[in-house]
matplotlib code that plots the C-alpha trace (Angstrom):
import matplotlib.pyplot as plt

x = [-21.3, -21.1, -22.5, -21.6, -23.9, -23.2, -25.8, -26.2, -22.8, -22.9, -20.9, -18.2, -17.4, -16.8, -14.7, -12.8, -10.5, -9.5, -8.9, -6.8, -4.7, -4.0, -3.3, -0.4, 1.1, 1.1, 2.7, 5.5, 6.0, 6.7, 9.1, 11.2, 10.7, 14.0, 13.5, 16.0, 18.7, 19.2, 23.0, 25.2, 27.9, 30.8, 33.3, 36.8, 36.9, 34.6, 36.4, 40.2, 38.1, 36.8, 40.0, 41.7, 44.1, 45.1, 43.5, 46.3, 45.8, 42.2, 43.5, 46.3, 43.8, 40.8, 44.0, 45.4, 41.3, 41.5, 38.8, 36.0, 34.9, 32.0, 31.3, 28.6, 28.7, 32.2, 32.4, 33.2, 31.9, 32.4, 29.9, 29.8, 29.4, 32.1, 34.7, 34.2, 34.4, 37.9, 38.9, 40.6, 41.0, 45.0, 46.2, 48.0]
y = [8.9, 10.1, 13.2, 15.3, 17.8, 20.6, 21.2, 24.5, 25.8, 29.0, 29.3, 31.6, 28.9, 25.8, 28.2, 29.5, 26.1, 26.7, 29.9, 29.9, 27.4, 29.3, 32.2, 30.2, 28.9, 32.1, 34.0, 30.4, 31.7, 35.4, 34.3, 32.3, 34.1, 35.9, 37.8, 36.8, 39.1, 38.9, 39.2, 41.8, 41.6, 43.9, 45.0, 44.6, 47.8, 48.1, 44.8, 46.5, 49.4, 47.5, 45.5, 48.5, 46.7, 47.3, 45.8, 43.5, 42.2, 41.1, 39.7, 37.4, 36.7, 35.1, 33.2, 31.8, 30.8, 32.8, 35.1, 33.0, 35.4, 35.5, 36.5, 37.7, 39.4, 40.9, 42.0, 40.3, 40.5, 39.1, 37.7, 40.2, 37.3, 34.6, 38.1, 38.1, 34.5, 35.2, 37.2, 34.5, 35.0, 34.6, 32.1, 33.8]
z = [66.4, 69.9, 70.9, 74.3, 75.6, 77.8, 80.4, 82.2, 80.5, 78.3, 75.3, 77.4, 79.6, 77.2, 75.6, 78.1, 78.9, 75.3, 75.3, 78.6, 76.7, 73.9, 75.9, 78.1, 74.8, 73.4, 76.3, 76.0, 73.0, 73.1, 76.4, 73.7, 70.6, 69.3, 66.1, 63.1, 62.2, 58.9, 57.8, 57.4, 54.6, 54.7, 51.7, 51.9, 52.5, 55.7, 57.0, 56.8, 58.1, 61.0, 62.1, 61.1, 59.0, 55.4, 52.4, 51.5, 55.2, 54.3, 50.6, 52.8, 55.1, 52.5, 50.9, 53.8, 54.6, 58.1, 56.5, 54.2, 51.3, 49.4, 45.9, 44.0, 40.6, 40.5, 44.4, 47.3, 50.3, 54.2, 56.3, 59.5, 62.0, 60.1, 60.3, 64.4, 64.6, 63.0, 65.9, 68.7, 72.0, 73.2, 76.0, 78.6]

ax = plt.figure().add_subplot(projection="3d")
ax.plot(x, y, z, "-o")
ax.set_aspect("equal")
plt.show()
């Protein structure tokens, strides 16, 4: 087995290459990081609340598949981020 000896080197400075290294990965990393946002699911209510449509608007909307419901239990629910997707932007 080899061995490597450091001669006239203190602890500080072997260490220091590494640490530097850590350091620079570790500011890469807080550059890049974005924090997940967990989801948000609406009722029907809140959705006809927040297109301001009625509630037979959101029921015609989940059956014709322009809104995706979910269902746990008994209630149903609306992904907040599938809802906007919804929303399309008109050619002029």
């Amino acid at each position: 087995m080899a061995q490597i000896q450091f001669v006239q080197t203190s602890p500080e400075e072997n260490r220091k290459p590494l640490l530097d290294y850590i350091d620079k990965k570790f500011e890469d990393f807080k550059e890049h990081f974005e924090p997940k946002t967990p989801n948000q699911y609406l009722t029907r209510q809140e959705v006809s609340n927040l297109l301001s449509v009625d509630l037979s608007t959101v029921h015609n909307w989940s059956k014709r598949k322009i809104l995706k419901p979910k269902q746990i239990g008994g209630r149903v629910l609306y992904l907040r981020s599938e809802v906007e997707d919804a929303i399309i932007e008109l050619k002029k």
